[in-house]
C-alpha positions as YAML, in Angstrom:
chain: A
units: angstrom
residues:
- id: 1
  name: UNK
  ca: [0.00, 0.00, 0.00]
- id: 2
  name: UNK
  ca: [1.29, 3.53, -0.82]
- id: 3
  name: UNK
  ca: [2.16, 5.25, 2.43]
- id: 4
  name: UNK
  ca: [0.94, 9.32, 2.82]
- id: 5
  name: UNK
  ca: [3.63, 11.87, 3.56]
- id: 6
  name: UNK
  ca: [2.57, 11.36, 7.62]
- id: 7
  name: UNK
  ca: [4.44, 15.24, 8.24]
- id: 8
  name: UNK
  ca: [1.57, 16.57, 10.29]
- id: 9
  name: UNK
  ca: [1.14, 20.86, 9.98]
- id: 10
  name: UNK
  ca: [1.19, 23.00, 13.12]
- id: 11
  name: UNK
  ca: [-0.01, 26.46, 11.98]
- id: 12
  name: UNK
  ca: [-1.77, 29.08, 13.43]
- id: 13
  name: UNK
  ca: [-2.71, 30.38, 9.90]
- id: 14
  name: UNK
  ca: [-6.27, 28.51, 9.47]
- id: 15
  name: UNK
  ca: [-7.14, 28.08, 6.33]
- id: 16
  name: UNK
  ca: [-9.95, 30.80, 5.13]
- id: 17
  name: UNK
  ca: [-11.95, 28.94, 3.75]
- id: 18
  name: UNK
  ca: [-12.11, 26.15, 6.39]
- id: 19
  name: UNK
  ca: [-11.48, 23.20, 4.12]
- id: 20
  name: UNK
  ca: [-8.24, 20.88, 4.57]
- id: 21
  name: UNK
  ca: [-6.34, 19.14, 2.51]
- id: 22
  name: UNK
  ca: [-5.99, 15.11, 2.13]
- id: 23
  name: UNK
  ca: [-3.07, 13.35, 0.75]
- id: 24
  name: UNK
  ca: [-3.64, 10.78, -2.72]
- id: 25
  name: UNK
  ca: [-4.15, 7.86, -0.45]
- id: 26
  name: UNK
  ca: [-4.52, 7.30, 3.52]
- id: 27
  name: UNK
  ca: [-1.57, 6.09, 5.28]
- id: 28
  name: UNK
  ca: [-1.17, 2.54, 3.72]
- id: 29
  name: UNK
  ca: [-0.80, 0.92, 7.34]
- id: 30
  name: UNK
  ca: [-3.79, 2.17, 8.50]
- id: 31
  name: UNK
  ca: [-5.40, 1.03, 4.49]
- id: 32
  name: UNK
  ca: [-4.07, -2.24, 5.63]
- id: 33
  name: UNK
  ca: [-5.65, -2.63, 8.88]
- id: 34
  name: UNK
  ca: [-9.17, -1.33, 7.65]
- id: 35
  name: UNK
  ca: [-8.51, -4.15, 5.63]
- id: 36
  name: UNK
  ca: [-7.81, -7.04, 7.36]
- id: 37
  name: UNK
  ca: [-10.77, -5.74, 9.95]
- id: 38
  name: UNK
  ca: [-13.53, -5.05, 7.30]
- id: 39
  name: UNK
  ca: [-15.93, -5.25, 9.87]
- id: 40
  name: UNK
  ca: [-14.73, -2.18, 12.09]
- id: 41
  name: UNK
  ca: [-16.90, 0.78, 11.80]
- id: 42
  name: UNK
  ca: [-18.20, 3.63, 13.72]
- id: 43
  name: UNK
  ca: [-21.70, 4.52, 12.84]
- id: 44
  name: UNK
  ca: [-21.75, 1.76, 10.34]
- id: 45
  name: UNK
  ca: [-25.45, -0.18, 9.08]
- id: 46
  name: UNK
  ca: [-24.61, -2.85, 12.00]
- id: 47
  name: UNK
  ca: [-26.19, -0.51, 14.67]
- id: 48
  name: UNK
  ca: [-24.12, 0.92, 18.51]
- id: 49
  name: UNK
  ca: [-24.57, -2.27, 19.80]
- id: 50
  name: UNK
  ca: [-22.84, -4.39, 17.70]
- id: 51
  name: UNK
  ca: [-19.63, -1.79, 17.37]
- id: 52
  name: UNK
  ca: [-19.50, -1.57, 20.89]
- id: 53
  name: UNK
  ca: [-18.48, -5.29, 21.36]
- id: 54
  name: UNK
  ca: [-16.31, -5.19, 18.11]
- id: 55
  name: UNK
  ca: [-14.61, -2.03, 19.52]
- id: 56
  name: UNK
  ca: [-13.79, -3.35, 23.07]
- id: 57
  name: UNK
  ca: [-12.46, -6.88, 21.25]
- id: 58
  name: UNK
  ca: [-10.27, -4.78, 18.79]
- id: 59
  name: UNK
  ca: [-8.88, -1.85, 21.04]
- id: 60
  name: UNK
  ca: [-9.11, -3.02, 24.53]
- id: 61
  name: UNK
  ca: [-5.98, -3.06, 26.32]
- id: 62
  name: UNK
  ca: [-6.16, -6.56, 27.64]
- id: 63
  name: UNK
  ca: [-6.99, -7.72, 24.01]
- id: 64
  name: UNK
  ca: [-3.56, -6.61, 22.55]
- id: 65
  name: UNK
  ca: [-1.30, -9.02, 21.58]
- id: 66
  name: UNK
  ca: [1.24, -6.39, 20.29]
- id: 67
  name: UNK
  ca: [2.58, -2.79, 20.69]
- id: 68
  name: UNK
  ca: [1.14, -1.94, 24.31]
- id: 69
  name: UNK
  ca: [2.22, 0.98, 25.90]
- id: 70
  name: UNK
  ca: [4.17, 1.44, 28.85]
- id: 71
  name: UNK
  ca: [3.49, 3.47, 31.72]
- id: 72
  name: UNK
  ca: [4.89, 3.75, 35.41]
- id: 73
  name: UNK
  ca: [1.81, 3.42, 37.12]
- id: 74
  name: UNK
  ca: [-2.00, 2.93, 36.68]
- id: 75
  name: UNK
  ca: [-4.36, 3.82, 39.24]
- id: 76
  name: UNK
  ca: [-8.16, 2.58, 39.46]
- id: 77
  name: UNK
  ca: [-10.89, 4.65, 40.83]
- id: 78
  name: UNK
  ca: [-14.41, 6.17, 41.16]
- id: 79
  name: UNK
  ca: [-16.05, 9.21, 42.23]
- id: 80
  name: UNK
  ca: [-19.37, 9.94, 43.44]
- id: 81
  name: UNK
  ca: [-20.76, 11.86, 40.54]
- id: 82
  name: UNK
  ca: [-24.59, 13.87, 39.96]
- id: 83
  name: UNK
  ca: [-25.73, 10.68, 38.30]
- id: 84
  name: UNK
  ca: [-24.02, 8.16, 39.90]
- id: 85
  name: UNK
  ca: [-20.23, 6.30, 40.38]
- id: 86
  name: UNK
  ca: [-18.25, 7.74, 37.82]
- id: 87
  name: UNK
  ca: [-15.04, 5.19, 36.74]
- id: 88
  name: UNK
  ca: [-11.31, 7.06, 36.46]
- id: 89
  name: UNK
  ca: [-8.72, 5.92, 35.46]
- id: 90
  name: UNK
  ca: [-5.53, 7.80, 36.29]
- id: 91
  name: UNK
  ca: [-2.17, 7.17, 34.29]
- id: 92
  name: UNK
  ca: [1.01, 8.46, 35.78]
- id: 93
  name: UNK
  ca: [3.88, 8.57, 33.74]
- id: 94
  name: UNK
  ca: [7.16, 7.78, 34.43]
- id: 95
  name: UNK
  ca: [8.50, 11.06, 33.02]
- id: 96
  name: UNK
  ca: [6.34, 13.12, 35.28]
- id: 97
  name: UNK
  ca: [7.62, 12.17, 38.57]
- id: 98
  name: UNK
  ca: [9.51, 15.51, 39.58]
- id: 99
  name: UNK
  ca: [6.85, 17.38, 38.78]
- id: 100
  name: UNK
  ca: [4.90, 15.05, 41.13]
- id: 101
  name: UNK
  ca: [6.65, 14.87, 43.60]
- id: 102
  name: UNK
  ca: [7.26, 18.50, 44.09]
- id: 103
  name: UNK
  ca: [3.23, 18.93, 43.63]
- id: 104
  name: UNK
  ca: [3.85, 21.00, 40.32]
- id: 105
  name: UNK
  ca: [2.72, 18.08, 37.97]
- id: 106
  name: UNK
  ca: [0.47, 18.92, 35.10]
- id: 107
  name: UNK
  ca: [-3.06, 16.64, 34.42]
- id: 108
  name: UNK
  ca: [-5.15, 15.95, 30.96]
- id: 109
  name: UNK
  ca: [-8.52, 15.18, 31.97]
- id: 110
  name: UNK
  ca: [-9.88, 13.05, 28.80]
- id: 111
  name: UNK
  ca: [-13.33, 11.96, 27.68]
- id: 112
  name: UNK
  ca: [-13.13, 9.66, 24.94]
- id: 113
  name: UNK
  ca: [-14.79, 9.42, 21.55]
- id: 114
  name: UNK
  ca: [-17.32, 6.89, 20.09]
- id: 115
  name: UNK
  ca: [-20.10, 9.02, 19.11]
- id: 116
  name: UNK
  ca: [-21.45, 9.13, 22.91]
- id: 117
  name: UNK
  ca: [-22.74, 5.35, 22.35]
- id: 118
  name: UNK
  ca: [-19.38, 3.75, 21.82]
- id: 119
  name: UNK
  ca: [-16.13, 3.40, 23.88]
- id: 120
  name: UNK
  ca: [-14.32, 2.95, 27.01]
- id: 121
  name: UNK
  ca: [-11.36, 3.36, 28.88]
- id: 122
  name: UNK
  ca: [-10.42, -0.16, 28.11]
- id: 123
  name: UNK
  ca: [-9.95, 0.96, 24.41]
- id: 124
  name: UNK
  ca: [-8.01, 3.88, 24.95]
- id: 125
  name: UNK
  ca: [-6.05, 3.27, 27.84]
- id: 126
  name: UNK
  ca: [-2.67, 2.39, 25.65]
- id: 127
  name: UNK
  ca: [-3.01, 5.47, 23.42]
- id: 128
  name: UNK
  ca: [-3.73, 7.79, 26.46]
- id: 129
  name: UNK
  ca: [-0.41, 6.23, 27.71]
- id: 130
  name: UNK
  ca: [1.85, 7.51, 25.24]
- id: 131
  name: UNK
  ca: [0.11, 10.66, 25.47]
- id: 132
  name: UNK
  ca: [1.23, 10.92, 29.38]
- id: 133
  name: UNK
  ca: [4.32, 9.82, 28.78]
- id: 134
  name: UNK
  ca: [5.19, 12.05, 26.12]
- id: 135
  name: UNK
  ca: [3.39, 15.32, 27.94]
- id: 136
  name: UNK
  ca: [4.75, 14.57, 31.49]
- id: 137
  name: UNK
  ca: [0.90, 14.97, 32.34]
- id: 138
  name: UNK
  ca: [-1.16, 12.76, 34.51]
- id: 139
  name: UNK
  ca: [-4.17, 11.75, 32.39]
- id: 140
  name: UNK
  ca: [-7.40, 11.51, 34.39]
- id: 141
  name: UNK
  ca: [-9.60, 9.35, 31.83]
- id: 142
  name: UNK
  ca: [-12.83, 8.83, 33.06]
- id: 143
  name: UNK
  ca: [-16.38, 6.40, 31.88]
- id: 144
  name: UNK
  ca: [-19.11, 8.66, 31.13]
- id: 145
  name: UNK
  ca: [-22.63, 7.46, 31.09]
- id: 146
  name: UNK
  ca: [-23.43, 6.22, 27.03]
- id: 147
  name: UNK
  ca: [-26.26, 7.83, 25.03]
- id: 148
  name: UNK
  ca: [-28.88, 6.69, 24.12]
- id: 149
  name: UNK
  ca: [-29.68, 5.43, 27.32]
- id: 150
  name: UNK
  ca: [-28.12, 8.43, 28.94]
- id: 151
  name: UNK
  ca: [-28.62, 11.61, 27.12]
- id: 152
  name: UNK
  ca: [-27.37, 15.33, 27.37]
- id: 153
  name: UNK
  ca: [-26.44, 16.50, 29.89]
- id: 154
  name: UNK
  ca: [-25.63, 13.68, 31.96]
- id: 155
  name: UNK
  ca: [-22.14, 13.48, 29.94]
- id: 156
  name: UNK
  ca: [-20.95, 17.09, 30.27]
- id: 157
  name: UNK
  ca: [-22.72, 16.90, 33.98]
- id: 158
  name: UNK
  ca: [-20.03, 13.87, 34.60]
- id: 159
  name: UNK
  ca: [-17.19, 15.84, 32.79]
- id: 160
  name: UNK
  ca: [-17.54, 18.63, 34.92]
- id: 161
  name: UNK
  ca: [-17.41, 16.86, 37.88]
- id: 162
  name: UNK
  ca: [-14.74, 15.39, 37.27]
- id: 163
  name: UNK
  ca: [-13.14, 18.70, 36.37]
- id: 164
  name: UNK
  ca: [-13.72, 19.76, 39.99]
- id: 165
  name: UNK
  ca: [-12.31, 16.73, 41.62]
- id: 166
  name: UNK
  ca: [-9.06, 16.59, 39.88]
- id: 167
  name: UNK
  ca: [-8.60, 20.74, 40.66]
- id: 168
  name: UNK
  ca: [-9.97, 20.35, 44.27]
- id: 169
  name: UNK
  ca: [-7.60, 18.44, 47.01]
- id: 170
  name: UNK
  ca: [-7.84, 15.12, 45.30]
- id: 171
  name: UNK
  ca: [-5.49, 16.39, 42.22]
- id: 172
  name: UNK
  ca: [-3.24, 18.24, 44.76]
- id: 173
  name: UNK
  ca: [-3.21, 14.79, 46.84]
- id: 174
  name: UNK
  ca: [-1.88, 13.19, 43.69]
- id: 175
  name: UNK
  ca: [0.73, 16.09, 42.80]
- id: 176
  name: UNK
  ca: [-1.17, 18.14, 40.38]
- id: 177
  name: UNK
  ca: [-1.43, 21.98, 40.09]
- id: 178
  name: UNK
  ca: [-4.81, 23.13, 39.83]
- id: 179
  name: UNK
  ca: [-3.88, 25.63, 37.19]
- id: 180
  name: UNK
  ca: [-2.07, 23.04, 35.31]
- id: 181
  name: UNK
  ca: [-5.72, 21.15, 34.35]
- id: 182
  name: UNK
  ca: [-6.13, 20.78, 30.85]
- id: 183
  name: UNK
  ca: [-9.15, 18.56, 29.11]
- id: 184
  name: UNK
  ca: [-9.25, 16.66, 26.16]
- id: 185
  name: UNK
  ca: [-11.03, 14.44, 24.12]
- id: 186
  name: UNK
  ca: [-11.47, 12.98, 20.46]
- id: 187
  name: UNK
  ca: [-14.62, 13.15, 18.41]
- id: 188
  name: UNK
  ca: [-17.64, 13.57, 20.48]
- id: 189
  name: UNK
  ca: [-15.13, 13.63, 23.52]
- id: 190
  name: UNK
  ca: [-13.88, 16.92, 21.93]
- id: 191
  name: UNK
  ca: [-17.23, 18.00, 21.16]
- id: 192
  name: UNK
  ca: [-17.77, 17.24, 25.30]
- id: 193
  name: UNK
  ca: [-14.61, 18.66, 25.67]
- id: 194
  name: UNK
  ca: [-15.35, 22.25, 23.77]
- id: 195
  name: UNK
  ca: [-19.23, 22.31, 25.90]
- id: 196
  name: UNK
  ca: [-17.77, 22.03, 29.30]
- id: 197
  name: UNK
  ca: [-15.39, 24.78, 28.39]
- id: 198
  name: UNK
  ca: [-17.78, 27.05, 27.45]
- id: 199
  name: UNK
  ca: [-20.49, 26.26, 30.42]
- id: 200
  name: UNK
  ca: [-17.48, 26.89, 32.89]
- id: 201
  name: UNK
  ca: [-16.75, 30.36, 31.41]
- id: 202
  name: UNK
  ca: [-20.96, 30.95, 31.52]
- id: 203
  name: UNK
  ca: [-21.27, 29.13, 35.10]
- id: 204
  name: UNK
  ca: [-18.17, 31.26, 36.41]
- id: 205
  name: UNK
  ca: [-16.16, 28.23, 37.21]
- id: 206
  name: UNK
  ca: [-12.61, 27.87, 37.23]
- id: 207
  name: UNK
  ca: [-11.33, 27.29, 34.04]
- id: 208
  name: UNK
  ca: [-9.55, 24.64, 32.80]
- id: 209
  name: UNK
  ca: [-5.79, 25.62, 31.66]
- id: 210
  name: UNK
  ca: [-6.58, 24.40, 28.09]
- id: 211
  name: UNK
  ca: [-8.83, 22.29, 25.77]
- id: 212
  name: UNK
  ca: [-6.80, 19.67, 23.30]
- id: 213
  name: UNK
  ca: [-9.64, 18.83, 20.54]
- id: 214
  name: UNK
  ca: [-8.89, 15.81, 18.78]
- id: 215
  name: UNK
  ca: [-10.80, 15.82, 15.37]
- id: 216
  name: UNK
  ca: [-13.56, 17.03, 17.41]
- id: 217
  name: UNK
  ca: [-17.37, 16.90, 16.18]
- id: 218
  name: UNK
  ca: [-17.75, 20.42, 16.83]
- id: 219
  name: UNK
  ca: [-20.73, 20.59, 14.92]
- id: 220
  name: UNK
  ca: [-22.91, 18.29, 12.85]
- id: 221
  name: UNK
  ca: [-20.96, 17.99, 9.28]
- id: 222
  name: UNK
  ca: [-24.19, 18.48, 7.05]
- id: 223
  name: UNK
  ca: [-22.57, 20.94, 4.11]
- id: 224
  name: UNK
  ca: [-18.77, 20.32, 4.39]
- id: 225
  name: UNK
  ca: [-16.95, 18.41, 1.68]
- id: 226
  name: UNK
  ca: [-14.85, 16.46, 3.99]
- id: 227
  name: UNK
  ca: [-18.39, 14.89, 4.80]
- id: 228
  name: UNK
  ca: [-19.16, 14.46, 1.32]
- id: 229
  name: UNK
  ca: [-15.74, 13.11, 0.06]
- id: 230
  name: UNK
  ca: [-14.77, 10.86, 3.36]
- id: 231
  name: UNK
  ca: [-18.31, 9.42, 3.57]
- id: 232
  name: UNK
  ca: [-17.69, 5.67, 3.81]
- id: 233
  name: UNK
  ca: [-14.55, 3.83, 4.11]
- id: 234
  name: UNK
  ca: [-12.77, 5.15, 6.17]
- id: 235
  name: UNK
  ca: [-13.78, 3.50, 9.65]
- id: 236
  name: UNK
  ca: [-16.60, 6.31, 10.62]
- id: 237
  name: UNK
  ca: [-19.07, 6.65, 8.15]
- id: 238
  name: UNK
  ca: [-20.61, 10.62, 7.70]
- id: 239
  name: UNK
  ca: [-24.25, 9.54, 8.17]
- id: 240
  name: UNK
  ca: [-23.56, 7.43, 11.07]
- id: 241
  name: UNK
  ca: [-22.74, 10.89, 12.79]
- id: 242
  name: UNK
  ca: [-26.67, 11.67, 12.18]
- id: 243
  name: UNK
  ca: [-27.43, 9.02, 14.30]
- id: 244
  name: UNK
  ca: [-25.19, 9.70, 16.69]
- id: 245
  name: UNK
  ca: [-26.88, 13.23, 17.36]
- id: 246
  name: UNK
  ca: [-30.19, 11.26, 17.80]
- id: 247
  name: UNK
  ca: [-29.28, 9.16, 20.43]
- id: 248
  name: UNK
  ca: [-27.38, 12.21, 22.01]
- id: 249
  name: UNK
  ca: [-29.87, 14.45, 22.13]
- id: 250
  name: UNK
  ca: [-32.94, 14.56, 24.89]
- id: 251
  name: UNK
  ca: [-36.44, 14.51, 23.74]
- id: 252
  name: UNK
  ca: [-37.87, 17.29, 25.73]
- id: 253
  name: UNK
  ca: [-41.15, 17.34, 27.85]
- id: 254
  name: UNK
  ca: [-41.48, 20.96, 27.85]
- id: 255
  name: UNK
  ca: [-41.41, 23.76, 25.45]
- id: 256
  name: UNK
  ca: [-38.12, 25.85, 24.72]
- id: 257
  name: UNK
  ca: [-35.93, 22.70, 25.50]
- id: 258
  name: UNK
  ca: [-32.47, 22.30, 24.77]
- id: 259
  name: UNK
  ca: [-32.21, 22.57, 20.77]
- id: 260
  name: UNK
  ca: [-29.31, 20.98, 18.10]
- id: 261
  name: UNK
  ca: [-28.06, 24.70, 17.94]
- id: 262
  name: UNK
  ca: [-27.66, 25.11, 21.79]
- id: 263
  name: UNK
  ca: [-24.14, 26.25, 22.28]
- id: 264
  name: UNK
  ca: [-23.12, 22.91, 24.75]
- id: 265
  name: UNK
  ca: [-24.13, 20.69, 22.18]
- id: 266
  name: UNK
  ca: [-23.05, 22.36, 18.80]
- id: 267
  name: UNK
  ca: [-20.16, 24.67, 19.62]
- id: 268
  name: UNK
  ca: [-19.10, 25.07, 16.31]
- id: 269
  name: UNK
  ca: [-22.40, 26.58, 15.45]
- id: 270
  name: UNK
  ca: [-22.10, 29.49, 17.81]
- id: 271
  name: UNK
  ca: [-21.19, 32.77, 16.48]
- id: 272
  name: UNK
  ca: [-17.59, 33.60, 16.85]
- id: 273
  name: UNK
  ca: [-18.60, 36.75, 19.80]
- id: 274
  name: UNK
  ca: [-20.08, 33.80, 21.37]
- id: 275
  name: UNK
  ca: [-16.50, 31.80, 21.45]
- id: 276
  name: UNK
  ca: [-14.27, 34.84, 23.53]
- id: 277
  name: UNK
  ca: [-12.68, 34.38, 27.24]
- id: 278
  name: UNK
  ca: [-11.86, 30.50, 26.25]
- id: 279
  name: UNK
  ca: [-8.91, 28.75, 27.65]
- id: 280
  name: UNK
  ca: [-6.33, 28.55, 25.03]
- id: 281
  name: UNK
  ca: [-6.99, 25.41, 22.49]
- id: 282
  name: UNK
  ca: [-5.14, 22.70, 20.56]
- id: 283
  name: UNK
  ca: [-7.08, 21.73, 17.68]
- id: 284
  name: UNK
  ca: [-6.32, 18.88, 15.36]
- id: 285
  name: UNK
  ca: [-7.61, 17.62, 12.17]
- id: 286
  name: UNK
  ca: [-6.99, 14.55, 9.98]
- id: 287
  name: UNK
  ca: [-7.14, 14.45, 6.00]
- id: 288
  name: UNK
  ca: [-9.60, 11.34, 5.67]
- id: 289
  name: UNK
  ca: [-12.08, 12.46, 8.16]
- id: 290
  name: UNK
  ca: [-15.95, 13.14, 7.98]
- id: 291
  name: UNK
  ca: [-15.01, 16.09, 10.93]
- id: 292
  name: UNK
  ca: [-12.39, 17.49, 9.17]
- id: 293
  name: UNK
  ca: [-13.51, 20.28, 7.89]
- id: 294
  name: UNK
  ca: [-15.97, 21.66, 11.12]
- id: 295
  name: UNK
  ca: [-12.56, 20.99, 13.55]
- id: 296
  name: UNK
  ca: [-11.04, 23.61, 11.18]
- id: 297
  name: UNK
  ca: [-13.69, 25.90, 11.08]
- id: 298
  name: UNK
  ca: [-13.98, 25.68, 14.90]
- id: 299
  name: UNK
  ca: [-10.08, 26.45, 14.91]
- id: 300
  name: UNK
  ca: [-10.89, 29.34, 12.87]
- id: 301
  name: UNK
  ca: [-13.74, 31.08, 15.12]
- id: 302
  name: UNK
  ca: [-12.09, 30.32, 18.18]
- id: 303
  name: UNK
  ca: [-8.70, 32.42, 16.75]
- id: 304
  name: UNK
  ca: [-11.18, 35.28, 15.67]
- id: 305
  name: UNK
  ca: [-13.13, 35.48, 18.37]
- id: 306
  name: UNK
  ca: [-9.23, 35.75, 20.19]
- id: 307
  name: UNK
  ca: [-8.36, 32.62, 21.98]
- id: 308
  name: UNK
  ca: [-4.90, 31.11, 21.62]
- id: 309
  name: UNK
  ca: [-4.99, 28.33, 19.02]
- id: 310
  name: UNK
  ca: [-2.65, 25.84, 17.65]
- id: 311
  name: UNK
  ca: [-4.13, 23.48, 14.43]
- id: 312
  name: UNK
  ca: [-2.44, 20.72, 13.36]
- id: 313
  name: UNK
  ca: [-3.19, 18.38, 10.83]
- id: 314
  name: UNK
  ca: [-2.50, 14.84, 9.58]
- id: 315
  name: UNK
  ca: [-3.61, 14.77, 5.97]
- id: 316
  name: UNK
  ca: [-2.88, 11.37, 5.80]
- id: 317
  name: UNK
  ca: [-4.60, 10.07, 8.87]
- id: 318
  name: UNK
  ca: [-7.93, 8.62, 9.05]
- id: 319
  name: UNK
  ca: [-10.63, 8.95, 12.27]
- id: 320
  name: UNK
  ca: [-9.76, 7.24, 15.16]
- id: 321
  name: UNK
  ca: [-5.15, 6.58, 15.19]
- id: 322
  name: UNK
  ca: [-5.67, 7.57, 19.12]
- id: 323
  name: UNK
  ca: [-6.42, 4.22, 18.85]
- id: 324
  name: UNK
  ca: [-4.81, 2.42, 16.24]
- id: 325
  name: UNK
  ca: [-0.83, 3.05, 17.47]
- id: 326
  name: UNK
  ca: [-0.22, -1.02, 17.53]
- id: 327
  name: UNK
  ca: [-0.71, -1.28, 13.49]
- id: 328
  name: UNK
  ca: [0.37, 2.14, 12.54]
- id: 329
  name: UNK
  ca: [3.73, 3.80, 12.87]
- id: 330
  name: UNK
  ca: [2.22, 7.12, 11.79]
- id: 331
  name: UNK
  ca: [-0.42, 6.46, 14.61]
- id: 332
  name: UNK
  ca: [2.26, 6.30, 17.06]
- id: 333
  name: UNK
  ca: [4.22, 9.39, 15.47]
- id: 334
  name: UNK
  ca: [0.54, 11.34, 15.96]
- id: 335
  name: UNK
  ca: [-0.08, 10.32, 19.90]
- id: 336
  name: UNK
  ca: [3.27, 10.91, 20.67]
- id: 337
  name: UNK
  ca: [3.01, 14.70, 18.72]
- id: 338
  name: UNK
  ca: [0.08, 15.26, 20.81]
- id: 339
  name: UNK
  ca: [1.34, 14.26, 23.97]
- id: 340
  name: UNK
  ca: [4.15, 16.95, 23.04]
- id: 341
  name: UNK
  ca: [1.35, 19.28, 22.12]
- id: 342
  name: UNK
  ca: [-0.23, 18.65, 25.27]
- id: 343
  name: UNK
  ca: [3.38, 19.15, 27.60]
- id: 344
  name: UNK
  ca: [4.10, 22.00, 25.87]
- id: 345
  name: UNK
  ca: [1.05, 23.87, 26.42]
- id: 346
  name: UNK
  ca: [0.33, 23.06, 29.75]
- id: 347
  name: UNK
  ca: [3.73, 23.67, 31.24]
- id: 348
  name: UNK
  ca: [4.37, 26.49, 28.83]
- id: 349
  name: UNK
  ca: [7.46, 25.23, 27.15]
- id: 350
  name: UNK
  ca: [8.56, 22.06, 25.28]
- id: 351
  name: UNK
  ca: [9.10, 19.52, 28.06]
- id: 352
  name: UNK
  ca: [11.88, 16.91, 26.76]
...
């Protein structure tokens, strides 16, 4: 298979319009493992269900035969959330440990992807790793209730409490600086992760230091041509993000409910005044990728509208490498760029 170029851009000059670019041909490693895994689809005609069983057996951690991560130490927890026990997972890296010890230690809180139905920490624990290791952050990765049987707001009600517990005593208990919080997530993570930003700043709560949005659904892709021209075949299929929304969003009992345009569920339709007094944000986009083209166009408002922004993209990378680092080098190259991403913005400098 022909391998892409796999040199990701870092550029704060957004593209005006806000379409990217895609290489000939996806990366041919990650051609090759769509491949030989034909059934492995987000969103696809088999129904949540079904791709919630196939993910786990794919991606979970104590499925892998090859390429798992290291990390110095893994801790297993809960908290006592507004809709119940809420599972964490905390990774502490090796590299990390001065920071720790001296209670200066940086922490990525994460909510992972799936389109709110699919997904768990099992799957992205090994990813996550690198991530930590390569940041010198802890990485507080936590098991939000799953649409459709939970639906907004439980998730960004979960997200934020977790926010609070890692900033309160607890983080401090484990080393972390409150002001050295970040949060982070891929897909509809991101699009969790972009909400929870923006109710803080509206609820006056404290801030998180940063939001890293991994090709983040930012908005529903109806009229982009990354939508149109990444549609199928590429592990999450465009109209399976319709569906998504369905089981995400609450049926109301009352008039003047929450709507598809409310600003915690579709950031990326909010007008850019609408965007201001944001923690700084790490955006990044992949080449063959139904949410390509909305990440950058969230990029782009949130610059205008004057928050710090860095946007990188992959244009040979498909949905989903967070996971994928045991059959792709240029998986691996991407996690460990974003755990650098992630070091250098929340300790201000490129941490070695």
């Amino acid at each position: 298979m022909t391998q892409g170029n796999g040199d990701p851009k870092m550029s704060s000059s957004i593209p005006n319009p806000p379409i990217g670019t895609r290489s000939r041909r996806p990366n041919g490693a990650l051609e090759d493992f769509l491949d030989n895994n034909p059934d492995l689809e987000l969103g696809g005609s088999k129904g949540f269900i079904i791709e919630r069983a196939h993910h786990q057996r794919i991606f979970g951690i104590q499925n892998l035969k090859k390429g798992v991560n290291p990390i110095a130490r893994v801790e297993f927890t809960a908290i006592r959330g507004p809709h119940g026990t809420i599972p964490l997972r905390i990774l502490y890296p090796e590299s990390a440990e001065d920071w720790k010890d001296r209670g200066e230690a940086g922490a990525l809180i994460y909510c992972h992807g799936g389109g709110f139905t699919v997904g768990s920490l099992d799957e992205f624990e090994n990813g996550l790793r690198l991530v930590a290791e390569r940041s010198g952050c802890q990485v507080y990765c936590f098991d939000y209730r799953p649409a459709p049987e939970f639906r907004y707001p439980v998730q960004l009600d979960e997200y934020d409490a977790v926010i609070d517990w890692v900033q309160s005593e607890e983080g401090k208990s484990r080393g972390v600086r409150a002001d050295r919080v970040a949060g982070g997530g891929d897909s509809s993570g991101g699009n969790l992760t972009a909400a929870v930003c923006l109710r803080r700043r509206d609820q006056g709560k404290k801030p998180l230091c940063a939001q890293i949005l991994v090709y983040p659904t930012a908005r529903l892709p109806f009229d982009t041509l990354a939508a149109k021209e990444n549609s199928s075949g590429y592990y999450l299929h465009t109209n399976g993000i319709f569906s998504f929304a369905a089981h995400y969003m609450p049926r109301p009992t009352k008039a003047n409910g929450p709507s598809p345009l409310d600003p915690y569920i579709s950031p990326g339709h909010q007008p850019v005044k609408d965007l201001a007094n944001q923690p700084k944000a790490a955006v990044i986009t992949n080449g063959f990728d139904p949410l390509r083209d909305v990440g950058i166009e969230y990029a782009s408002k949130l610059k205008e509208a004057g928050v710090d922004v860095k946007w990188v993209h992959h244009e040979d990378l498909i949905h989903g490498w967070l996971q994928m680092t045991p059959w792709c080098h240029a998986a691996g190259d991407a996690t460990r760029e974003l755990g650098k991403l992630v070091g250098s913005i929340v300790y201000g400098y490129d941490k070695e």
